[in-house]
N, C-alpha and C positions, 0 to 999 in steps of 0.2 A: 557499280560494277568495277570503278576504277580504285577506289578503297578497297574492296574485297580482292584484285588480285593486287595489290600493293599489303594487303593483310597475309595472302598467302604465301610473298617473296618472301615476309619478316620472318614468318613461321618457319617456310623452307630455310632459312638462313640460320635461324638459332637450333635448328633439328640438325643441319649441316656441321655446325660448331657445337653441338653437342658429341654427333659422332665420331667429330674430329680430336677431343676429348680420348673416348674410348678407345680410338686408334693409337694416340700416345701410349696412355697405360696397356695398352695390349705389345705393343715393341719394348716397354720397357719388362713386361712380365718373359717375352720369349728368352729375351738377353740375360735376365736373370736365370733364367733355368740353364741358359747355355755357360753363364759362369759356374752353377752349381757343378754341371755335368762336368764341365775342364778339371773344376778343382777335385772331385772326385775320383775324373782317372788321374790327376798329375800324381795325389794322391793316395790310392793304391800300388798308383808304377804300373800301369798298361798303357805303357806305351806304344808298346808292339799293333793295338790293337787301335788304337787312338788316331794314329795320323794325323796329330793338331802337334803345330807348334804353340805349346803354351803360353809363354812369353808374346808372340804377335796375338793371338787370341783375345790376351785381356787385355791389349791395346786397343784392339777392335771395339772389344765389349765395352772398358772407358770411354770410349771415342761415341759409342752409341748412346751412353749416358745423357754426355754432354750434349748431343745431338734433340736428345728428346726434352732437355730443360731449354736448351734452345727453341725448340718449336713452340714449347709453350706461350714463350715470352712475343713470338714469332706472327701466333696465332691471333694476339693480340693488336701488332702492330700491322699487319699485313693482314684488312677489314678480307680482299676476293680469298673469297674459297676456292675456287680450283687453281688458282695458282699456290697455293700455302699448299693443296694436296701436287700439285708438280714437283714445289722444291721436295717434300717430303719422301716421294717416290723415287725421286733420281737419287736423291742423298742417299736414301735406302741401298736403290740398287749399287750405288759406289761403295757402299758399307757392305753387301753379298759379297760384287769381284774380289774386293780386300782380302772376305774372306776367305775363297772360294783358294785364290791368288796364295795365302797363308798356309791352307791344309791339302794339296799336292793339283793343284792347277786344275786340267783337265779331268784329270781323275776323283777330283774333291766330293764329296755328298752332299756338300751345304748349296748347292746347286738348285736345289729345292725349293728354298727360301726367296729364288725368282717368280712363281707361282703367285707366294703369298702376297708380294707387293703388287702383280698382275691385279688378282683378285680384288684389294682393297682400292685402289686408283678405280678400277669399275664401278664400284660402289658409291662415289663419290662423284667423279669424271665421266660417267655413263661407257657404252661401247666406241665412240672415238676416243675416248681420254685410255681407255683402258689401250686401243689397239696403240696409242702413241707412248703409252708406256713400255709394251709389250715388246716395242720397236728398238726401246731406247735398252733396254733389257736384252734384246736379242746383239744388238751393237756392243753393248757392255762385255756380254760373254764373247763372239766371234774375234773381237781383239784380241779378249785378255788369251783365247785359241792360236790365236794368228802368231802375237808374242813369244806362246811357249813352241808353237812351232818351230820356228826360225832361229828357235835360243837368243832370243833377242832380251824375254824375260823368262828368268829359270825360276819354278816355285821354291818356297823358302824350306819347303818340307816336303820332298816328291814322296809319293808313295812307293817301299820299296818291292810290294807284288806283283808288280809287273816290271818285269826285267828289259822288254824290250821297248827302243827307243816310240816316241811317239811318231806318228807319221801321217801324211798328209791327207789318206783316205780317212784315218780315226778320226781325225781334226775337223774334218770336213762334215762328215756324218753324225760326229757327236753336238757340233755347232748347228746345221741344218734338223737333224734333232732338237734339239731344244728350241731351235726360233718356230720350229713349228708347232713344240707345243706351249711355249708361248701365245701364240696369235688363237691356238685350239682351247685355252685355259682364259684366253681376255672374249674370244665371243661366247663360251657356254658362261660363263659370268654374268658377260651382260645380258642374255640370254634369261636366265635367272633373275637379275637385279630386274630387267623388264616388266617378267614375270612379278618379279614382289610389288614395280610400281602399281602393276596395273589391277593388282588383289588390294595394294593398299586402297587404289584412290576407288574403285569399286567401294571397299567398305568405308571410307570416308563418306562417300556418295550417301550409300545405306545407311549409317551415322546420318548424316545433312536429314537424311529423308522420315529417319524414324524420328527426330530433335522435332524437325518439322509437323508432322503427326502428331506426336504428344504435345509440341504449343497449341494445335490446332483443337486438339482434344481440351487441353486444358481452359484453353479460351471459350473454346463450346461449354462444359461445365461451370466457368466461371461468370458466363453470361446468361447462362438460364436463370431465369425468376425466382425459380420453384427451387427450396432446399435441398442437397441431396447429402447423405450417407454411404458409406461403407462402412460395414462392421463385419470382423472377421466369423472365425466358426464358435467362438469362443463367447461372442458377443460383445468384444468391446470395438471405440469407434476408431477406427484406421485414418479417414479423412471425411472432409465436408467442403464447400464452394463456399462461395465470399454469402451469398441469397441464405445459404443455413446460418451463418454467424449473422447476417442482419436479425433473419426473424425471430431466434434463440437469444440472443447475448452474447453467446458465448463465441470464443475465439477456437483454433484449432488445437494450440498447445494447452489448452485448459480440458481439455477433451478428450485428446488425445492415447489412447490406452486405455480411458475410464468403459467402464460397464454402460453399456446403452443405458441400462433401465435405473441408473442415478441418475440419466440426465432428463431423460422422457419415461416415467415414472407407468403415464398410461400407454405405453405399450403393453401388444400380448405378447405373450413370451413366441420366441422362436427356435422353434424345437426343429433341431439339427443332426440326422444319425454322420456322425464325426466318422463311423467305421468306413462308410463307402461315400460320404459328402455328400447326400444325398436328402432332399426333403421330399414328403410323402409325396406331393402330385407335380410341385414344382409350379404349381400357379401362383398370381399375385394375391398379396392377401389387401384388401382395402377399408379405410376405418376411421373417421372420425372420433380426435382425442382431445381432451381440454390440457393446456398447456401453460406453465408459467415462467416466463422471460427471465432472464439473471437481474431483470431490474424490475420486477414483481408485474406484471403484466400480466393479466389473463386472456388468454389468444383459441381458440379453436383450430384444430391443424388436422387436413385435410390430408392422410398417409396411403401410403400404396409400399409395400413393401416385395421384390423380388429377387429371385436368388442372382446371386454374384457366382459366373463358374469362369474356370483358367481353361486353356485350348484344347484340354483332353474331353473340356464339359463335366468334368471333377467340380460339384459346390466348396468356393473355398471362404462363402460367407454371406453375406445380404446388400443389397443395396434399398435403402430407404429414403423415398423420392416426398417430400411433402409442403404444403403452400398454406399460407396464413388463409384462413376461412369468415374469421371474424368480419370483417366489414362485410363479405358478400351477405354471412346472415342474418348481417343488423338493415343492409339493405332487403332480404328477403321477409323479415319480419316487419318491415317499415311498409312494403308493399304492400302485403296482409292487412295491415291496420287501415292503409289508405283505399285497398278493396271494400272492407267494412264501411270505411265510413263512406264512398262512394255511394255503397249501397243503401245507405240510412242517408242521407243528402239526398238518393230519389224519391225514398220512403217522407223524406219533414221536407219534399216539395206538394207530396198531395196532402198528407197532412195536417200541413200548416193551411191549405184551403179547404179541408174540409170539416177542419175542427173552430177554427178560428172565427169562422163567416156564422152558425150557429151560434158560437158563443159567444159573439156582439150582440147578435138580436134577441138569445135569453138575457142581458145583461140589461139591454137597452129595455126589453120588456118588463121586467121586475124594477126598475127606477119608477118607469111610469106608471108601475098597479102603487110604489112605494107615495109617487104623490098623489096621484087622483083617490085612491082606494082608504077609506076610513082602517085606522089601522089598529087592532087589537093588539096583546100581548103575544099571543101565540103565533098569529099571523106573521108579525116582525119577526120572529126568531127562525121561523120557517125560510122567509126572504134572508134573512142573512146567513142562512147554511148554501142558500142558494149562490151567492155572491160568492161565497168566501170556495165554495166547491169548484164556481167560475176562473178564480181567481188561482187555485192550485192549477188550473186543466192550462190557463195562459203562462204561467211559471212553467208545466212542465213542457209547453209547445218552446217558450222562452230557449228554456235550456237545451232541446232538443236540436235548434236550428244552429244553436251557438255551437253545439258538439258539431254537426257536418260543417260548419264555415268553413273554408279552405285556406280561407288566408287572416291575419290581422286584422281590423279596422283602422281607423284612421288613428296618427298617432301625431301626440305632445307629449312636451316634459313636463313632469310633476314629480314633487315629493312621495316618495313610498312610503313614509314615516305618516304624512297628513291622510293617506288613506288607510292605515293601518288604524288609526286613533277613530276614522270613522266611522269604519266598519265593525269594530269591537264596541264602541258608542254604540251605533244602529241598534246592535245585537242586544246590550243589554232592556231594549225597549221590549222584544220581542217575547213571546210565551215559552220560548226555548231554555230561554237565562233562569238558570234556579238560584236562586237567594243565597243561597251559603257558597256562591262562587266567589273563589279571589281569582285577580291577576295581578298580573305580573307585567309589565310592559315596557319595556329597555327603547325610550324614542331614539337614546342618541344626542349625542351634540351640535350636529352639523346637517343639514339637509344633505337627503340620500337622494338625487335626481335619477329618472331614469325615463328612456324614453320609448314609449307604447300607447295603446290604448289605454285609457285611466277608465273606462269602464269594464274593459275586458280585465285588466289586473282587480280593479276590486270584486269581481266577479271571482277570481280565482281564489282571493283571499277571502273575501264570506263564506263559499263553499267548505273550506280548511277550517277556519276558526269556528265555521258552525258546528263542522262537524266533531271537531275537539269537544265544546258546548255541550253536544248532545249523547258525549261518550261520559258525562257526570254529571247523570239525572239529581243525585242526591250533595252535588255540591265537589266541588277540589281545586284547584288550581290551575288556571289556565295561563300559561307564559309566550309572549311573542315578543321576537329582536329580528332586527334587521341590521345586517350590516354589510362592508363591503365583503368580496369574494374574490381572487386572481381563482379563476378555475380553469386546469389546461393550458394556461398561457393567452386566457383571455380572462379581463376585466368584467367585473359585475357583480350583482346584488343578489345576497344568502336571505330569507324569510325563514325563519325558525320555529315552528309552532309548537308546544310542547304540552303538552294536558295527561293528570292524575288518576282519567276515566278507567273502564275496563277495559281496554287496550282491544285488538287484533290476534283471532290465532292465527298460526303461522301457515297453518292451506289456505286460511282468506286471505292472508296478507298478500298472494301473488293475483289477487283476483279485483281488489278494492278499487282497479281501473278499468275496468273491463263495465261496456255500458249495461244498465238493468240490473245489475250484480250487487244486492244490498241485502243487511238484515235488518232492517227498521222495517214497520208494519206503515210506517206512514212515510216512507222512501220513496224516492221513484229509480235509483240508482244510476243518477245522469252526474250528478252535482262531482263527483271525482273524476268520471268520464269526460264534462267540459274543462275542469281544470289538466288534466292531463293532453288533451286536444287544445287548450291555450295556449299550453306550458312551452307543447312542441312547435307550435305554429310559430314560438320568438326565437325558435333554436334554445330554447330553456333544459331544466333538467329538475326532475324532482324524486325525490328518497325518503321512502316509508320506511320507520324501522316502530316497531311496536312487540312486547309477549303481553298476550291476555292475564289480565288482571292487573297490570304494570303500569298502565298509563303508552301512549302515543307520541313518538315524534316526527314531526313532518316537515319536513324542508324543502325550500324551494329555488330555485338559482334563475334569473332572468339575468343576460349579457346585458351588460349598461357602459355606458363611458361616464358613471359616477366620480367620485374622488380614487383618487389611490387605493387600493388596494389594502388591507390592513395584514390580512392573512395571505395565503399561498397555497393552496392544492394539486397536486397532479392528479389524484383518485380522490373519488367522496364518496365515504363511507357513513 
């Protein structure tokens, strides 16, 4: 409080000295005119008509010069203002008598120019400075009356129209005349100047109060979450709040004037009749759009668009209200999946008991017909369809229970490189591996640690490499590297799998993790579904990119505190 009126003195004071400014060149501007005017009539010769003595006049008028380069220098050294407006008032009024005194005393017209000094000393001085001007001004004149009364002091130029002498009733009445409208000229002034303070500090007030409003406003805009827009009728973008340059890129003077739909591409157009500003119903339009950041980001944004109107309710453009989506529908699609497999966790908890408890005791029973039972040709071949039919139904319960697991298993470190060697090993033992395969196999120099289950991880890689395997029945090239990965601004290990097979079409391609979902005759369509429910369980991330008839590559990223980093990623494509 004590800053703000010590901010207000400053202000009043340099407002003071500014007007005080204007008041100089305003005395110098009258004086000029009044020399114009002398040298005019000295110059024609109306004399008669003039009643100035020329010669005292531009004495005057120099005198008034000096007086105003004076105050200049005055106004400088003498910091109080209403004393600088004192000297300059009485100096004044001795500069009127002078003149008054010069062009026929009491009878003079420059009498006038007592008003003007009243007036300005109000304006400055308020209503006691003005009435002690007014006073000193009324003193000024009733002398300079009193003098010519008594012939004490004779005007230097009487006027010769009136022929009779002066006398003590004119003297009296023309002095109490003027002092009265003096005192009648310094309170309608202040009267006035009152008036203007009090209009002023009213709209300062309403200034204060709208400045206040619009920070208040601004602040509320500036603090909401959610993006917002203006765009005129025209369509392009007027402003935006700090939350639209977060989730866009873009800043405001990059924007600024541009057409909406270069910046937000999937907008619907907003169709605007420009003639009465007016849109068909005036309702919000709302819409989910995909969106890409200035720094290539792929984001969902969540839009609500409403009309913008000014105080008559005249549309004078849009306002576009909208909020990043993305995470909420990676959260809502994460929930979906975790309902799913909820739902299959109750399903491979009966299941697993009631497929499993049979298929120990057919297992258990075909060993013992296998040893007591004399055993022909036929008969073994029979028992080992039966074994090996056992043996897919536990593989597929295996993989069944792995897809619902909720969490990791227990974890160590190990090399990802030694389980890669062993898993592509294993494989080539199996009926899967056709003869005319090559590989390719990039071990690396260094052990790749990483820290998980090492049976859940080789689980995930037999899945991938078989399935690579089994996409080049007639032979091609199978390639797998591993290395390190910075993905995101986190550390960790890339699995590459690359295969020459017949690739994926592009509708299967969004489906290849989706459980049951295969086209093998001798599928079960679990083995992508566990490695994808692994992948996620580590915080992992894995990218199928495949066109039919091309060949497959599948890649896979588990978070490791391995070696350093080799590469760098923000997006993996």
């Amino acid at each position: 409080m004590v800053h703000d009126d010590i901010r207000d003195s400053s202000e009043g004071q340099e407002y003071g000295l500014s007007r005080l400014n204007w008041l100089i060149l305003a005395r110098i501007g009258i004086v000029t005119f009044l020399l114009g005017l002398a040298t005019f009539i000295e110059v024609m010769g109306m004399e008669s008509l003039s009643a100035v003595s020329a010669p005292i006049l531009y004495k005057i008028i120099i005198l008034t010069y000096f007086l105003s380069i004076l105050y200049v220098f005055l106004k400088d050294i003498l910091k109080n203002l209403p004393l600088n407006v004192y000297v300059q008032g009485i100096g004044d009024l001795a500069l009127v008598t002078a003149m008054i005194y010069a062009t026929g005393g009491i009878h003079s017209i420059y009498s006038v120019f007592y008003p003007l000094v009243i007036i300005y000393s109000v304006l400055f001085l308020d209503r006691k400075g003005g009435f002690i001007i007014a006073s000193i001004a009324g003193v000024f004149y009733g002398i300079s009356a009193g003098l010519e009364l008594y012939g004490i002091l004779v005007p230097i130029f009487p006027i010769v129209i009136y022929e009779n002498p002066v006398t003590a009733g004119f003297a009296i009445t023309r002095t109490l005349t003027h002092v009265l409208s003096f005192y009648l000229i310094a309170y309608l002034a202040s009267f006035l100047v009152a008036q203007e303070k009090k209009t002023r500090t009213l709209l300062a007030e309403k200034q204060n109060a709208f400045e206040q409003l619009d920070l208040l406003h601004q602040s509320i805009i500036e603090s909401v979450d959610s993006g917002i827009l203006t765009i005129d009728l025209n369509g392009k973008i007027k402003t935006m709040n700090r939350a639209a340059a977060e989730i866009t890129g873009f800043t405001l003077p990059e924007v600024a004037n541009r057409d909406y739909a270069s910046i937000f591409g999937g907008f619907p157009s907003i169709n605007v009749d420009k003639s009465n500003g007016q849109n068909g119903n005036g309702a919000k339009t709302r819409f989910e759009m995909a969106f890409r950041t200035r720094d290539h980001r792929s984001l969902v944004l969540a839009c609500s668009v409403s009309p913008l109107r000014d105080h008559r309710a005249r549309r004078i453009g849009s306002i576009v209200i909208f909020h990043d989506m993305t995470e909420i529908n990676e959260m809502k699609e994460s929930l979906e999946k975790s309902r799913r497999l909820a739902f299959i966790g109750e399903m491979a908890a009966g299941l697993a008991h009631e497929i499993r408890n049979p298929l120990a005791s057919i297992g258990g029973s075909i060993q013992l017909l296998q040893r007591d039972t004399p055993q022909s040709q036929t008969r073994e071949r029979l028992m080992q369809i039966i074994l090996r039919g056992k043996d897919q139904l536990e593989n597929f319960m295996r993989d069944f229970l792995m897809m619902a697991r909720p969490v990791p298993g227990a974890m160590e470190s190990f090399d990802i490189r030694e389980v890669i060697q062993d898993v592509v090993e294993s494989l080539r033992c199996t009926e899967d591996w056709p003869e005319a395969l090559e590989t390719d196999i990039l071990p690396g120099t260094a052990p790749l640690n990483l820290d998980a289950n090492k049976g859940e991880i080789r689980q995930v890689l037999w899945n991938v490499v078989l399935n690579a395997v089994q996409s080049m029945p007639q032979g091609g090239t199978l390639r797998v590297e591993a290395k390190p990965l910075r993905l995101e601004s986190r550390d960790g290990v890339e699995v590459r799998v690359e295969d020459t097979g017949c690739g994926i079409a592009s509708n299967d391609l969004e489906r290849v993790f989706e459980p049951f979902y295969t086209k093998r005759g001798k599928g079960t369509g679990l083995g992508l579904a566990v490695v994808n429910r692994i992948v996620e369980g580590y915080g992992g991330r894995i990218l199928m990119n495949s066109q039919s008839g091309k060949g497959t590559t599948c890649k896979v990223w588990f978070p490791g505190r391995g070696p350093d980093s080799v590469e760098s990623a923000n997006a993996w494509k």
